[in-house]
C-alpha positions in Angstrom: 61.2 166.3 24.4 57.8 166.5 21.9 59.1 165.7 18.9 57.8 167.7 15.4 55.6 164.9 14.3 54.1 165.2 17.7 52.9 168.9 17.2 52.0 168.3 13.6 49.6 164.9 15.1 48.4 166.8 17.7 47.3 170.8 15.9 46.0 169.1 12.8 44.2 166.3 14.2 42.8 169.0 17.0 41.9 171.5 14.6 40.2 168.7 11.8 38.1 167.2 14.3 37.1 170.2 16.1 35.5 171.3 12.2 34.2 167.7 11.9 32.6 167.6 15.4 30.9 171.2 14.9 30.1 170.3 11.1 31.9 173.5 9.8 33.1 172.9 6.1 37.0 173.2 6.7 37.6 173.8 2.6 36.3 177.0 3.5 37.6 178.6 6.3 41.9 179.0 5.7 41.4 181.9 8.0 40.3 179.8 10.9 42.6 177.3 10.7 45.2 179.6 10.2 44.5 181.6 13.7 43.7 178.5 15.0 47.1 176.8 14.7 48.7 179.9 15.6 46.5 180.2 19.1 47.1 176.3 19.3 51.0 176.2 18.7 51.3 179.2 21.1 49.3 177.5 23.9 50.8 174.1 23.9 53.9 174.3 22.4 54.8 178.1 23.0 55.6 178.5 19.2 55.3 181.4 17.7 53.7 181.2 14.1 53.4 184.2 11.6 50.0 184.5 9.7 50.4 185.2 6.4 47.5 185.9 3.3 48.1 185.9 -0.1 47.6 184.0 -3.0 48.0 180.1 -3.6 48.3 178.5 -7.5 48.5 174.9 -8.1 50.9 173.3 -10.5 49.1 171.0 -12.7 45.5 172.0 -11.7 44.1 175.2 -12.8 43.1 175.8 -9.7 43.9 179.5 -8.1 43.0 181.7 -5.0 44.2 185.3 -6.2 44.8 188.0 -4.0 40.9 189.9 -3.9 40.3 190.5 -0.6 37.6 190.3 1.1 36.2 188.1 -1.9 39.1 185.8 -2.9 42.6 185.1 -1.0 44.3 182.5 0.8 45.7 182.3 4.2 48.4 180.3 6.3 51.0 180.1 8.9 54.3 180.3 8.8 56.7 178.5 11.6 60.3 179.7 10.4 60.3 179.0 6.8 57.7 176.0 7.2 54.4 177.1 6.0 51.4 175.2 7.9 48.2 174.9 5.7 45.7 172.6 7.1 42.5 173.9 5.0 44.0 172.7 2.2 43.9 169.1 2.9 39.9 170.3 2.8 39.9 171.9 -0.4 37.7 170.0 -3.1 34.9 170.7 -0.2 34.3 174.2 -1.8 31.2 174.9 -3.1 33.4 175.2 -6.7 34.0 171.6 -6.8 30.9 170.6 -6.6 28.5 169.6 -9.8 27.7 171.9 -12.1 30.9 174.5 -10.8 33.9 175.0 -12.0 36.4 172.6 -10.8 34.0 169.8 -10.7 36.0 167.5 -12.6 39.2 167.9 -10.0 37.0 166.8 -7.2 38.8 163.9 -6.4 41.9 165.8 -6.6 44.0 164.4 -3.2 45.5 167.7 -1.3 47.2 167.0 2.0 47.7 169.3 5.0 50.9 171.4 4.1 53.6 171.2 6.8 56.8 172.1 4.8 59.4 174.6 3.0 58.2 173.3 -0.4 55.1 171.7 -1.0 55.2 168.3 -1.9 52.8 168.9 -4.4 53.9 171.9 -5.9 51.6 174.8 -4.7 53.2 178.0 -5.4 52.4 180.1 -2.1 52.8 183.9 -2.3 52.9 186.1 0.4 51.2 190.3 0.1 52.9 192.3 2.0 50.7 193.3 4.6 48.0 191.3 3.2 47.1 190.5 6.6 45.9 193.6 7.6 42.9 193.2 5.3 42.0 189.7 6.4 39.4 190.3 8.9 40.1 188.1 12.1 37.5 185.3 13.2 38.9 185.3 17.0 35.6 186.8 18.7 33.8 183.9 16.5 31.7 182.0 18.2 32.0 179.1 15.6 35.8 180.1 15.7 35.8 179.8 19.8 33.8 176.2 19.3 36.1 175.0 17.1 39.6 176.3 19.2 37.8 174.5 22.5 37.4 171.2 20.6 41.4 171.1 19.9 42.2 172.7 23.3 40.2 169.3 24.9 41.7 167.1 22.1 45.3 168.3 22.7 44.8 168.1 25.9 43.8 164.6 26.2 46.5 163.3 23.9 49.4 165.4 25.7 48.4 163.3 28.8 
C-alpha cells in the first residue's frame, strides 16, 4: 500500500525539481503546479484532485492574492477537504519580494508546501465559485509539458 507521505514525497519533490531543473521561478506559476499535481496524482496514484482559484490572505503578513483575474488570483488543489499548494512553499521568489517592492522586508518569510485541511500557518484560502473557468489552462505549455515530464521521470524512478 503507498502510504500518504509517499504521494506527498513523491508529487512535490517531482513537481519542485522539475521547476528547478528547467529554471522556471515556481513563486510564480500556482497555475502549473496546480494542474500539475492534479495530472500527476491522476497518473500515478489515480487520485482525483479538484482545481480550485480564488484568493489566499495571510494571517500575520500583509500579504494577499485577491481575486483579479487574469491579473491577480491564486490557485490550488483540492484532494477531499485537503488543499495541496506547492507554489507556496515558493512564494518570497515573486518579483514583489524583491528590493525595492513591496514585501521586501518579508522576504525571508518561511512558507511551506500546503498539504492539509488547515494551514499550519494560518492562510485563509477562499474558493470563487467558478473561478476556474477564468483561469486560463497552461496544459498545451511547452514549459508546462517540460516541467510534467521531469516529475513523470522523477516519480517514476522513485516508485521503482
Amino acid at each position: 500500500m503507498i502510504t500518504k507521505e509517499h504521494i506527498q514525497k513523491t508529487i512535490v519533490e517531482g513537481i519542485v525539481g522539475g521547476f528547478s531543473y528547467h529554471r522556471i521561478r515556481m513563486g510564480d506559476a500556482c497555475v502549473y503546479t496546480s494542474y500539475l499535481t492534479r495530472d500527476l496524482m491522476k497518473r500515478f496514484y489515480n487520485l482525483d484532485v479538484e482545481l480550485v482559484a480564488g484568493e489566499l490572505r495571510f494571517t500575520g503578513l500583509p500579504i494577499a492574492y485577491l481575486w483579479n483575474p487574469p491579473n491577480e488570483f491564486h490557485m490550488w488543489a483540492k484532494k477531499d477537504k485537503e488543499i495541496i499548494d506547492i507554489s507556496i512553499a515558493a512564494l518570497t521568489q515573486r518579483d514583489e519580494f524583491k528590493k525595492g517592492n513591496r514585501f521586501y522586508k518579508f522576504k525571508d518569510c518561511e512558507i511551506g508546501v500546503v498539504w492539509e485541511e488547515e494551514p499550519y500557518c494560518g492562510q485563509i484560502y477562499t474558493e470563487i465559485e467558478k473561478g476556474l473557468n477564468k483561469i486560463e489552462s497552461p496544459v498545451d505549455a511547452e514549459d508546462y509539458i517540460d516541467i510534467l515530464n521531469y516529475a513523470i521521470k522523477y516519480i517514476e524512478n522513485y516508485n521503482r
